[in-house]
C-alpha positions in Angstrom: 7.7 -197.1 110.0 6.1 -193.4 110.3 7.0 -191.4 107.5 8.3 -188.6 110.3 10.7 -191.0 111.8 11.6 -192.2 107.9 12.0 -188.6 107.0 15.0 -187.8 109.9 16.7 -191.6 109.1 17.1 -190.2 105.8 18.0 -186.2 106.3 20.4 -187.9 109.8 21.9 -190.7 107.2 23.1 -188.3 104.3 24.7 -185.7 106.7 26.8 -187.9 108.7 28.1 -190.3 105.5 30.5 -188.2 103.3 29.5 -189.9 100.0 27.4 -187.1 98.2 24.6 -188.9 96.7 22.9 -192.4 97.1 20.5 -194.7 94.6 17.4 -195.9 96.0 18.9 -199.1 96.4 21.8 -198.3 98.6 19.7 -196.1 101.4 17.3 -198.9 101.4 20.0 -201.4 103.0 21.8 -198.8 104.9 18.7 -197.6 106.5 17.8 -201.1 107.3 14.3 -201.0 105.9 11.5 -203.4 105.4 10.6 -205.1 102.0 6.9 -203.4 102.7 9.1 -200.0 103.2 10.2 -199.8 99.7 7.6 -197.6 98.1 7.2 -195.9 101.2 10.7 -194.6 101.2 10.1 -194.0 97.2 7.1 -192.0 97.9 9.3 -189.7 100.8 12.2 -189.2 98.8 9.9 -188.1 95.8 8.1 -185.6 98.6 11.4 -184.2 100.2 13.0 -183.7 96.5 9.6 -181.0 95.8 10.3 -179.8 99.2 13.7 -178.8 98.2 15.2 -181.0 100.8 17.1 -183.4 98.7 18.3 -183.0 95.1 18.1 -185.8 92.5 20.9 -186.1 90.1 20.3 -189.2 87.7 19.0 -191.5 90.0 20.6 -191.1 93.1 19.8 -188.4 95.8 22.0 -186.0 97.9 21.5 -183.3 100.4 21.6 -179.5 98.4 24.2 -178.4 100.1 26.2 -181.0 99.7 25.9 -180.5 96.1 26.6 -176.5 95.7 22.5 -176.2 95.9 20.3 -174.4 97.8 16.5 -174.2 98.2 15.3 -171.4 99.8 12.4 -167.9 99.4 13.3 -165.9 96.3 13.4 -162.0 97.8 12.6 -159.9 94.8 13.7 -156.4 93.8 12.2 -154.0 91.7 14.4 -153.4 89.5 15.0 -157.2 88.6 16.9 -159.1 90.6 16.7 -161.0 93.7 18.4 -163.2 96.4 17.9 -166.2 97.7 16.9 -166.5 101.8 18.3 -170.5 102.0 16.5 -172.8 104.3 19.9 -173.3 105.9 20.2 -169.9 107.0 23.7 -169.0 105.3 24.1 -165.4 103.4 21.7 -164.2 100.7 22.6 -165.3 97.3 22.0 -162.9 94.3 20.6 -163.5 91.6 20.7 -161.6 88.0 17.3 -160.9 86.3 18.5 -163.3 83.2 19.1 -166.2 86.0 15.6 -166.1 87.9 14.1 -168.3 84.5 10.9 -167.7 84.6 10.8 -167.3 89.1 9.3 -164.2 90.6 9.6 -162.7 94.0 7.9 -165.0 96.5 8.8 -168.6 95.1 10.3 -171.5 96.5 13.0 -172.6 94.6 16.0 -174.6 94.5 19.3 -172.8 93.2 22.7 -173.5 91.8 26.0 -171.6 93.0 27.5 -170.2 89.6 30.9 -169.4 91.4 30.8 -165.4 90.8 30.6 -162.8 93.0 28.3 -159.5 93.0 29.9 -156.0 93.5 29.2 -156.1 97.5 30.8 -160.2 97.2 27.8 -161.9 97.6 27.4 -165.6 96.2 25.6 -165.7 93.0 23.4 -168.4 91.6 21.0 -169.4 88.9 17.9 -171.1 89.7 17.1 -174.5 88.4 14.0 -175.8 89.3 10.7 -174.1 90.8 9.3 -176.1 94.2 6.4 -174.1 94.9 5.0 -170.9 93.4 5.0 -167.9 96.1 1.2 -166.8 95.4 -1.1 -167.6 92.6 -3.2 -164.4 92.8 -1.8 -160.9 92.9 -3.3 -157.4 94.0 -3.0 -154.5 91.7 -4.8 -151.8 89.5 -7.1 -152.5 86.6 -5.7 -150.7 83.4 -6.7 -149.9 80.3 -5.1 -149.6 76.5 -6.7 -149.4 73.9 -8.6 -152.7 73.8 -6.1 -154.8 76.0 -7.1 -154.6 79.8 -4.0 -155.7 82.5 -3.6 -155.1 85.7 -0.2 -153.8 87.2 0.7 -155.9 90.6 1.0 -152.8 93.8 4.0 -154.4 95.0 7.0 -153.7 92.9 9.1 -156.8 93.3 6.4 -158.2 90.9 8.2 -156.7 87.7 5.8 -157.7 85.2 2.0 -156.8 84.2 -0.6 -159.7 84.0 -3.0 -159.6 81.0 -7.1 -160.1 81.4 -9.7 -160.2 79.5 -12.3 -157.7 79.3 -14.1 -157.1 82.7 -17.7 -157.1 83.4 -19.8 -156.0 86.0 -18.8 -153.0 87.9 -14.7 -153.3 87.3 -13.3 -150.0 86.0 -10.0 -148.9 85.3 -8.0 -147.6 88.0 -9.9 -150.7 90.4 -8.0 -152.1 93.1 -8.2 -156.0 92.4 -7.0 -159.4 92.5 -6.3 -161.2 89.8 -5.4 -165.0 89.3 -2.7 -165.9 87.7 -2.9 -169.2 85.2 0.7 -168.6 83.1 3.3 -166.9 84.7 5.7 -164.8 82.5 8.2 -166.8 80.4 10.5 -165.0 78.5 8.7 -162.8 76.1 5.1 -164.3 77.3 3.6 -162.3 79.1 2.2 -163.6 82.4 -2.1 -164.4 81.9 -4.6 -164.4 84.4 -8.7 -163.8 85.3 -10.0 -161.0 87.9 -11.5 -162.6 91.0 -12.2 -160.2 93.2 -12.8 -155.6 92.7 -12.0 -154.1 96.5 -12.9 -150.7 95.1 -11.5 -147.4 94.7 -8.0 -146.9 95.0 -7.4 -145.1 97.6 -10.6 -146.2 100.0 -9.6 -147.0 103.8 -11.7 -150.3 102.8 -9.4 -151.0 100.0 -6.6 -150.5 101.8 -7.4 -153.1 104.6 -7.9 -155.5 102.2 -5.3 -155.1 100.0 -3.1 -155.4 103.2 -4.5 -158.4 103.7 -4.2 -160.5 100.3 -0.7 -159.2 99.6 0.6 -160.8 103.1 -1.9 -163.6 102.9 -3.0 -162.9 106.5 -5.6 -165.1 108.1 -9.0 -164.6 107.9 -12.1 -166.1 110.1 -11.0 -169.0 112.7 -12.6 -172.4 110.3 -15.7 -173.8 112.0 -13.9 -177.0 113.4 -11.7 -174.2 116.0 -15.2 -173.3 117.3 -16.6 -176.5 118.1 -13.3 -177.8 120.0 -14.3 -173.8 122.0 -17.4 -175.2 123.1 -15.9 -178.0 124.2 -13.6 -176.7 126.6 -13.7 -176.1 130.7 -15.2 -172.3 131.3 -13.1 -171.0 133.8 -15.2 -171.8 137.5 -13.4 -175.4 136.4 -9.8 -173.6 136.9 -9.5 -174.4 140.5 -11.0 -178.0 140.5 -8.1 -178.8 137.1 -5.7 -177.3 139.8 -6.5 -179.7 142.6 -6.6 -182.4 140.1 -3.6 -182.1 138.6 -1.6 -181.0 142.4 -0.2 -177.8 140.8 1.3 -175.5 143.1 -0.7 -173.3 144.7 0.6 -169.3 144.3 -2.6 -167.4 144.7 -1.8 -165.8 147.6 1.8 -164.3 146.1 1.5 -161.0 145.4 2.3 -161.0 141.6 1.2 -158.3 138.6 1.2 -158.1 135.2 2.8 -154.8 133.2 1.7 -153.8 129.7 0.5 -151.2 127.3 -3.1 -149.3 127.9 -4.5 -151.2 124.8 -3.1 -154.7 125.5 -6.1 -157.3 126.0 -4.0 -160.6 126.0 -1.8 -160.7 129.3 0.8 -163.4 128.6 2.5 -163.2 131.3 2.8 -161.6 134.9 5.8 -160.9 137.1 7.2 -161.7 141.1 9.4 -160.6 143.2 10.1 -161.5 146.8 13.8 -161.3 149.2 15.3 -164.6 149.5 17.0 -166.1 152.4 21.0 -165.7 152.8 20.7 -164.7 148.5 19.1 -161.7 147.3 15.8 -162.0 144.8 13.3 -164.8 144.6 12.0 -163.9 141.0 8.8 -165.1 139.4 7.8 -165.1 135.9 4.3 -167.0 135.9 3.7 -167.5 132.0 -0.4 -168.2 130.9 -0.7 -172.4 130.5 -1.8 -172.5 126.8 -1.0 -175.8 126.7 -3.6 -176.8 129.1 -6.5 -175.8 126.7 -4.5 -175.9 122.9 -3.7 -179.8 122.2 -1.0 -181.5 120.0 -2.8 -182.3 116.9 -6.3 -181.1 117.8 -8.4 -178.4 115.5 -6.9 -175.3 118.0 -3.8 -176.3 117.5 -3.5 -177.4 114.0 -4.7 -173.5 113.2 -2.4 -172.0 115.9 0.7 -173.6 113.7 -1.0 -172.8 110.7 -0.7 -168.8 112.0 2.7 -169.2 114.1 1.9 -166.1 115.3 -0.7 -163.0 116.4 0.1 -160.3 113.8 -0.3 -156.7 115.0 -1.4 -154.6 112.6 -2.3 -150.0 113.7 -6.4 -151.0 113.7 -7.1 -154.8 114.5 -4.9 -157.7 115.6 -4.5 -160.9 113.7 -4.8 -163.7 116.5 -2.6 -166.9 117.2 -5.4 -168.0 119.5 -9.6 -167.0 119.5 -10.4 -164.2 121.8 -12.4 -166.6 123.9 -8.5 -168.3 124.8 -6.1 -165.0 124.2 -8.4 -162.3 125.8 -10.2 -164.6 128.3 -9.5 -168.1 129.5 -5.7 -168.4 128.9 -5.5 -164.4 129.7 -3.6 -163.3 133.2 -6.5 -161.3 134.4 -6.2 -159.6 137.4 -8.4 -161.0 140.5 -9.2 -164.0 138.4 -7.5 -167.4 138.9 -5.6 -168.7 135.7 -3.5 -171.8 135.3 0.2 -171.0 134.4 3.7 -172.2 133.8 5.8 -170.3 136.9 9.5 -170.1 136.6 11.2 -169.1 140.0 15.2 -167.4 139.9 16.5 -167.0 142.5 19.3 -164.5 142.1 22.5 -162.9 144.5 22.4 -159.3 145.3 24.2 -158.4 142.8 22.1 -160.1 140.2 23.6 -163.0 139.0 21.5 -166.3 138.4 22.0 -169.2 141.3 19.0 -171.6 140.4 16.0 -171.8 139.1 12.9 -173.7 139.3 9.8 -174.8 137.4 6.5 -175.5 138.4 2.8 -175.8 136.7 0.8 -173.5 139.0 -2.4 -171.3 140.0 -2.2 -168.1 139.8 -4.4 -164.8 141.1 -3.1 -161.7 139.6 -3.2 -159.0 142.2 -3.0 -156.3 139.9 -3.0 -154.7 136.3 -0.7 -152.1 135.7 0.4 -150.2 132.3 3.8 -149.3 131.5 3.1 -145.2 132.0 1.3 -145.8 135.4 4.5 -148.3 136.3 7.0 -145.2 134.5 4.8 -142.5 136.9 5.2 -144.0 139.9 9.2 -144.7 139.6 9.8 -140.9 139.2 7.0 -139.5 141.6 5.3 -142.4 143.7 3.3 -140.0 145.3 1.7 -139.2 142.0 0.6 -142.9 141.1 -0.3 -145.0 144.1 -1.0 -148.5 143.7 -4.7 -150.7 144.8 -2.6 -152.9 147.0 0.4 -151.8 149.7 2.5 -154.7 148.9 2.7 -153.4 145.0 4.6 -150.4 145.4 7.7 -151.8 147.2 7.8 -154.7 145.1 8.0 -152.5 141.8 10.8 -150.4 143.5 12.7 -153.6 144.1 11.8 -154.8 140.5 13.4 -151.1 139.0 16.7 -152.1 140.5 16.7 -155.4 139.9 16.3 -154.7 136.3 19.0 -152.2 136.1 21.1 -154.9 137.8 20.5 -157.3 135.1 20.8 -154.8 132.5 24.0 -153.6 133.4 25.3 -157.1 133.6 23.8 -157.9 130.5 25.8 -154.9 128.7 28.5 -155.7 129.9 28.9 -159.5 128.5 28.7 -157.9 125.4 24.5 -157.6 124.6 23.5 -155.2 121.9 21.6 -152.2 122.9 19.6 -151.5 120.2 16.7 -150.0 121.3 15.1 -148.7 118.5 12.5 -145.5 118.3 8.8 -146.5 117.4 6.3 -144.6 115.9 3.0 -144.7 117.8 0.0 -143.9 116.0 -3.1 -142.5 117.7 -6.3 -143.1 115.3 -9.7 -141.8 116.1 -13.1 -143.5 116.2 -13.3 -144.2 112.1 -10.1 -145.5 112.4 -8.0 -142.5 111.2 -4.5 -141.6 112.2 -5.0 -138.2 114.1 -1.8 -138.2 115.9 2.0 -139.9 115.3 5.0 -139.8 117.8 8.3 -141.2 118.5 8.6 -143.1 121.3 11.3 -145.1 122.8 11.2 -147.4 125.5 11.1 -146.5 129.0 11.6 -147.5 132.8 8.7 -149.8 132.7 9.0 -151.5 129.4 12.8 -152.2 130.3 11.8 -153.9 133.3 9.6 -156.4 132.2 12.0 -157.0 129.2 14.9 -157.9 131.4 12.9 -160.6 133.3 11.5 -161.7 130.1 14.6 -162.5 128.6 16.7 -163.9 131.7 13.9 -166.2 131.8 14.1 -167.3 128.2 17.8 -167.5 129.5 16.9 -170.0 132.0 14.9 -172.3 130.0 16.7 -172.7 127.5 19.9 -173.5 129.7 17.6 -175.8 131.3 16.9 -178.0 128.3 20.1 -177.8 126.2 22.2 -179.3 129.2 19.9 -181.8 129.5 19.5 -182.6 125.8 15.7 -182.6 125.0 14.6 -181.9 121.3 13.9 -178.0 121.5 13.4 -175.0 119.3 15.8 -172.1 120.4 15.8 -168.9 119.2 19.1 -168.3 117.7 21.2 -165.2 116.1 24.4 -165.5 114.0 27.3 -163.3 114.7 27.2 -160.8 111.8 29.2 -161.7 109.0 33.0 -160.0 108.0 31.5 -158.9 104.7 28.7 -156.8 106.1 30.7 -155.0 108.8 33.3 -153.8 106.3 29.8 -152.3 104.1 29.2 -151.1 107.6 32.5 -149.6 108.2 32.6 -147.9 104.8 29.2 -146.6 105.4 29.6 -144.8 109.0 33.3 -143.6 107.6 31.5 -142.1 105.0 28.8 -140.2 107.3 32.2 -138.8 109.1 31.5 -141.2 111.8 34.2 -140.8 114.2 34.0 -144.1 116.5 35.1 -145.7 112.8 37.7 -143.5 112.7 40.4 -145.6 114.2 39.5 -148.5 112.8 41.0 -150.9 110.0 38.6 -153.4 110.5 34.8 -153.5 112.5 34.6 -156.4 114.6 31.3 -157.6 116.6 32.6 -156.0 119.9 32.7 -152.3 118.5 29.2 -152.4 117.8 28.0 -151.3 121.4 31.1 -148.6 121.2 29.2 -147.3 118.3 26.1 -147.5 120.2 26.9 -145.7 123.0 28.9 -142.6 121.4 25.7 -142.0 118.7 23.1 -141.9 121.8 21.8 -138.7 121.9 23.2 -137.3 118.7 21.2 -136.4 115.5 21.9 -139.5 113.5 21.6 -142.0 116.7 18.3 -143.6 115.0 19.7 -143.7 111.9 23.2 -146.1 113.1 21.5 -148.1 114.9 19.5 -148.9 112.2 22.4 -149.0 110.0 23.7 -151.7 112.7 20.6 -153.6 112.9 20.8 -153.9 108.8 24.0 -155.1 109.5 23.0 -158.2 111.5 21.6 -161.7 110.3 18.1 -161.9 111.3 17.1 -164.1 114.4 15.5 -167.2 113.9 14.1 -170.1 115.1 16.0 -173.7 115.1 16.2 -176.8 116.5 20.9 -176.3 116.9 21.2 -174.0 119.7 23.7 -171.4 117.4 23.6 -169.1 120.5 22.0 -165.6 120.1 24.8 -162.8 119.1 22.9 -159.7 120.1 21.8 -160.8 123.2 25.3 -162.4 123.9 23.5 -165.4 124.9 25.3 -168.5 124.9 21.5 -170.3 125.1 17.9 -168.5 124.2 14.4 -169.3 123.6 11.0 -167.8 123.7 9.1 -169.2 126.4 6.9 -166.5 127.7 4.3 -165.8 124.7 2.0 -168.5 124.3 -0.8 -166.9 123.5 0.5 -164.9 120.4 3.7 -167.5 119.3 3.4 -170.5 118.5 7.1 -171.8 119.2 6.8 -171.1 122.9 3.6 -173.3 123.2 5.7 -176.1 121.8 7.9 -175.7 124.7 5.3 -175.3 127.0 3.9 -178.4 126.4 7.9 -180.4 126.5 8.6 -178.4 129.7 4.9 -180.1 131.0 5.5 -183.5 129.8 9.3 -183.6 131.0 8.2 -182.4 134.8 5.1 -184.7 134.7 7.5 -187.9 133.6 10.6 -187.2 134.6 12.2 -187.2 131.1 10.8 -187.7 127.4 9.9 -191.2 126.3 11.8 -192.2 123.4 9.2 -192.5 120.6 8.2 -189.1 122.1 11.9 -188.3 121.5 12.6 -189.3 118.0 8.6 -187.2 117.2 10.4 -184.2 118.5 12.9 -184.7 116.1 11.3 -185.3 113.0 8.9 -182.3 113.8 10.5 -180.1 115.1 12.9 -178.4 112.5 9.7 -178.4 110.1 8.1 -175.8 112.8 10.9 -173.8 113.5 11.5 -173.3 109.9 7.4 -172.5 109.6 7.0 -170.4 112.5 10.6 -168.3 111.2 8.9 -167.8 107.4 5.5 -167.0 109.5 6.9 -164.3 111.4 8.9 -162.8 108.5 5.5 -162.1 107.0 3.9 -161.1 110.2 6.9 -158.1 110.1 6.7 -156.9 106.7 2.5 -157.2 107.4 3.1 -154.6 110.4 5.5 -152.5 109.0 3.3 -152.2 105.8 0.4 -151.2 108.0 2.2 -148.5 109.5 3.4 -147.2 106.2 -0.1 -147.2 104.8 -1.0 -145.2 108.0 1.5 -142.9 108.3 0.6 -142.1 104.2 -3.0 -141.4 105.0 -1.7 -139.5 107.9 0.3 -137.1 105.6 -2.6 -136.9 103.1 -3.9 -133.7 104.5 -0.4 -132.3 104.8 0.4 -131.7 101.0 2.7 -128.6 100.5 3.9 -128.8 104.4 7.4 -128.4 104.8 9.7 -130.5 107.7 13.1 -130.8 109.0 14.2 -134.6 108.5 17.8 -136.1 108.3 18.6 -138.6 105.1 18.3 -142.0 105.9 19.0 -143.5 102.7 20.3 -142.3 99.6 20.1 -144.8 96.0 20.6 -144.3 92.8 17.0 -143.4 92.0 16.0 -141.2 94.7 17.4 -139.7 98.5 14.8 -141.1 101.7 14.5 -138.7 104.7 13.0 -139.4 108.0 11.0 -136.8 109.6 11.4 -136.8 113.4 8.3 -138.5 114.2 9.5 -141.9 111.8 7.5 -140.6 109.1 9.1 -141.4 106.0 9.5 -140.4 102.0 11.6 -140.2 99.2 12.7 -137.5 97.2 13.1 -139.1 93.6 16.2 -138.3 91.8 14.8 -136.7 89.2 13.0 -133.5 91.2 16.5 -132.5 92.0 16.3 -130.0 89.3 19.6 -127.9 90.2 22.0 -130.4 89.0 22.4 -133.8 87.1 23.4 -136.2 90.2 25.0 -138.9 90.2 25.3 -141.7 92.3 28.6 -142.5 94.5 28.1 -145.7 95.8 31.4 -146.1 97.9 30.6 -142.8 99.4 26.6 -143.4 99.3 26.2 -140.3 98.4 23.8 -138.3 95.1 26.6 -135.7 93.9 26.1 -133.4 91.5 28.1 -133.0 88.2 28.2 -129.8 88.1 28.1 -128.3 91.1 29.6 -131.1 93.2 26.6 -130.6 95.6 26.2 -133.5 97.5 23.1 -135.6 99.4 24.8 -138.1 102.2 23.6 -140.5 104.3 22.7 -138.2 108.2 22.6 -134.6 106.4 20.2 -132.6 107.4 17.7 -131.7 104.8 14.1 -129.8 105.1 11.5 -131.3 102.8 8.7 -130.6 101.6 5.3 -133.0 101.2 4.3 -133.1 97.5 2.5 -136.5 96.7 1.3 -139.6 98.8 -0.1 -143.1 97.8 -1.6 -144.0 101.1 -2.5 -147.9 99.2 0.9 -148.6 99.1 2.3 -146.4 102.1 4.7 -144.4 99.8 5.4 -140.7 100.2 6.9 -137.9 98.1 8.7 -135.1 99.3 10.7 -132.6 97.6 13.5 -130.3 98.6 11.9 -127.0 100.2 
């Protein structure tokens, strides 16, 4: 038996039997095993136990849940604590400081449910077992006392120093470096490790970049093997003849384009639109056929899950895929032929979906157009014509489509949380010159509406016809957190609350829609968005809540996720035969919830990669803006400092200790700095004009103080 197919008898067995645990002896016979499977299923159980799958208690084994455990991603704090993200996506569990044991942010680990409750009623836990250690080496600053040399870890979840012995060579205090640990911290012990690697001065752009890099473990060169499977593969004067071949549908002669930003190299995906007899829209979303050139279980593809995903960071991209697949052969160019994946909808004048098609094709892109040429021409088309007639009627058509399904999508319930982006404009060296808030237009809403009504469609597709599949799902936000919610807007003098005992799911859009256009309309949506679970991938379609989709997926990024290639390549093979084969059945079910659970952690890191690039930017950015002063509202207020927002997203803190007028004190029920004294008080949305005073462009931090 395949140790895949053993693993799902084993995970399938324990859930649907409501005894909690089981000895070796007894899953043997009830999984109906071989005499020559014995040590195989020892072996597995022993595997999935490390893996935090299964818990043994004496000698028998049970799933974690069952059992009041959990394994999950410890999410560190700097003052402490953490929480627990569990594997099985339920709420955060906190955990004190004198229940981590010796854990640090990072880890794996399996943890027990104590039964108490933390002051915002979050389940609280004490971890008992270690299953992985987040990261062996750490990036920080070389210090000196005395004789002892340490080095203090940049990010601050990691509340502890690491000891080292004396450096040689060219290390110096105040060093950016890595170090390696070889004894974590255990109670009084105090964690020990070696320097590996000096990236220079703190402070150099070079530093910087590589910092970024070894605290997010971001991927490096593509291995050797990924460029000899390159040179293996077809160039593209092969594309038509692969067409014929495999009888794909011909659609180079329909007028089709592809819509993105200036800078975009890797064109996923390219649009259609065309009337249809006695209905209304015949619409094409022709998605790149990554499949065709990344095979199951080849070099390619065993790094493209490795990634999950292409990370975007202000000055380079991290790739899914090598440029000679995401830039060239697997890229929508326009005027070249490329094989795709089209998906046709056919949809009544009034928008809504009727049927839908799917076909592996040829395509010719007619056209490349950018999101502000696409935005110019829908309020002036005089102002920015189009290479081919048949474009410019087919957009206008698109622009009202696209409202359509907006408008229908609003009104089921979606979430429009379209939140403002800072775009950052650096110069030849690779320094920020120039930062904006920008919001998304025209354009960009139009290729977002086809995007998702297509995930829509696919994903319909496969759950009614029961295939293994990996959906993209979003829980409906829990009670708990819209009461914090509730609390927080009442105390910001949020009117839309006013009325309300309790915040339910379907006042979110009311809030939504009465903040647009005010002063703090960035700040609740963000408050919302806090408020919300975050979307995942699994194998259950859950639905997705802020989409009010009863069924989602993400189909139409191959090149730069890795998820949507896996359902490339079961949307191929279930055209091409009809159905799934069941061996091919039960793999899809063993490997799949491994990948959806990979590619989730893998685009959790990708985020926090981004965001900490911006941050590092927008901090260099400020550099040569010491002693300006700015109008900002407060977008955050603690216990150790207030956080304002300037109006082009930049943001800083002011600690709590330059408030020099008063002591303050911290309200948490009305999140809100007051001040003993004079009762002056510092609330979440108030406006405030700052002042810049220090900045740590390293770690993307900046200081302001009141002006």
């Amino acid at each position: 038996m395949a140790v895949d197919n053993l693993r799902a008898k084993i995970l399938n067995f324990l859930a649907e039997h409501s005894q909690r645990t089981y000895p070796v002896k007894d899953l043997f016979l009830h999984l109906g095993l071989q005499p020559e499977d014995r040590d195989m299923l020892r072996r597995e159980l022993k595997q999935m136990v490390a893996e935090g799958l299964l818990v043994k208690i004496d000698r028998s084994y049970g799933l974690p849940e069952r059992l009041g455990y959990h394994a999950g991603v410890l999410q560190g704090h700097r003052r402490g604590y953490a929480f627990l993200r569990p594997d099985n996506r339920e709420e955060d569990i906190f955990i004190r400081a004198a229940n981590l044991q010796s854990a640090v942010h990072g880890d794996r680990v399996v943890v027990r449910l104590t039964g108490g409750r933390s002051k915002r009623r979050r389940r609280e836990g004490v971890v008992i077992g270690i299953l992985k250690r987040g990261s062996s080496r750490l990036v920080g600053t070389l210090q000196q006392q005395g004789k002892r040399f340490y080095v203090v870890p940049d990010d601050s979840r990691y509340s502890f120093i690491v000891q080292v012995p004396r450096p040689a060579g060219l290390y110096s205090p105040g060093d950016k470096v890595v170090v390696e640990l070889r004894h974590w911290p255990r109670g009084i012990q105090p964690a020990q490790g070696r320097l590996v690697e000096r990236f220079g001065a703190a402070g150099s752009r070079q530093a910087e970049a590589l910092i970024l890099q070894h605290k997010f473990d971001l991927p490096g060169a593509f291995p050797p093997a990924v460029f000899n499977e390159l040179a293996e593969l077809p160039d593209e004067e092969l594309i038509s003849r692969v067409a014929a071949e495999e009888n794909r549908l011909d659609l180079t002669a329909l007028t089709m384009v592809t819509i993105d930003d200036e800078t975009a190299r890797d064109f996923d995906d390219a649009v259609s639109l065309e009337p249809a007899e006695k209905v209304g829209f015949r619409l094409g979303v022709h998605i790149a056929d990554v499949a065709q050139y990344v095979r199951e279980g080849k070099a390619l593809d065993r790094e493209a899950l490795k990634r999950a995903t292409s990370i975007y960071l202000v000055d380079r991209v991290i790739h899914m895929l090598p440029p000679l697949l995401s830039e060239n052969l697997c890229s929508l160019q326009a005027g070249k032929e490329r094989l795709a994946l089209s998906v046709f909808i056919n949809l009544a004048a009034n928008g809504e979906v009727l049927s839908s098609s799917f076909h592996p094709s040829l395509i010719k892109v007619a056209e490349r157009l950018t999101y502000r040429q696409v935005a110019a021409f829908l309020e002036d088309e005089a102002s920015a014509p189009f290479e081919h007639a048949a474009v410019g009627p087919m957009i206008r058509e698109m622009d009202r489509l696209a409202a359509m399904l907006r408008q229908r999508r609003m009104k089921r319930g979606s979430l429009d949380l379209d939140m403002p982006e800072a775009r950052i404009i650096l110069d030849e060296t690779g320094a920020p010159v120039e930062i904006e808030r920008r919001r998304m237009g025209r354009a960009e809403r139009l290729i977002e509406e086809f995007m998702i009504l297509c995930n829509e469609v696919v994903a319909d597709y496969f759950f009614k016809e029961k295939v293994p599949f990996i959906y993209r799902v979003h829980a409906v936000p829990a009670v708990e957190k819209l009461a914090v919610l509730r609390e927080t807007l009442a105390q910001m003098g949020n009117s839309a609350v006013a009325g309300l005992k309790i915040l339910k799911p379907k006042h979110l859009n009311l809030l939504l829609q009465r903040s647009r256009g005010e002063r703090t309309e960035g700040l609740i949506r963000y408050l919302i968005l806090r408020s919300l679970p975050q979307a995942h991938y699994s194998v259950e379609n859950e639905g997705h809540f802020g989409l009010a989709s009863r069924c989602y997926c993400h189909f139409t990024a191959p090149i730069r996720r890795y998820p949507d290639l896996v359902i490339h390549r079961i949307l191929k093979e279930y055209l091409l035969r009809g159905g799934l084969l069941p061996k091919r059945v039960e793999r899809l079910q063993s490997r799949l919830p491994a990948i959806a659970l990979h590619a989730s952690e893998r685009e959790r890191v990708a985020m926090e990669a981004e965001r900490a690039s911006m941050d590092q930017k927008k901090a260099e950015y400020m550099e040569g803006r010491l002693g300006e002063v700015y109008s900002g509202i407060i977008s955050g207020v603690t216990s150790f400092g207030i956080f304002v927002e300037l109006e082009n997203t930049i943001e800083g803190m002011i600690p709590v200790a330059d408030l020099g007028d008063d002591y303050y004190v911290y309200q948490e029920k009305q999140v809100a700095l007051v001040g003993e004294r004079t009762r002056k008080s510092f609330r979440l949305g108030d406006p405030l004009a700052v002042q810049v005073v220090r900045v740590n462009s390293a770690e993307g931090k900046i200081t302001f103080t009141l002006a």
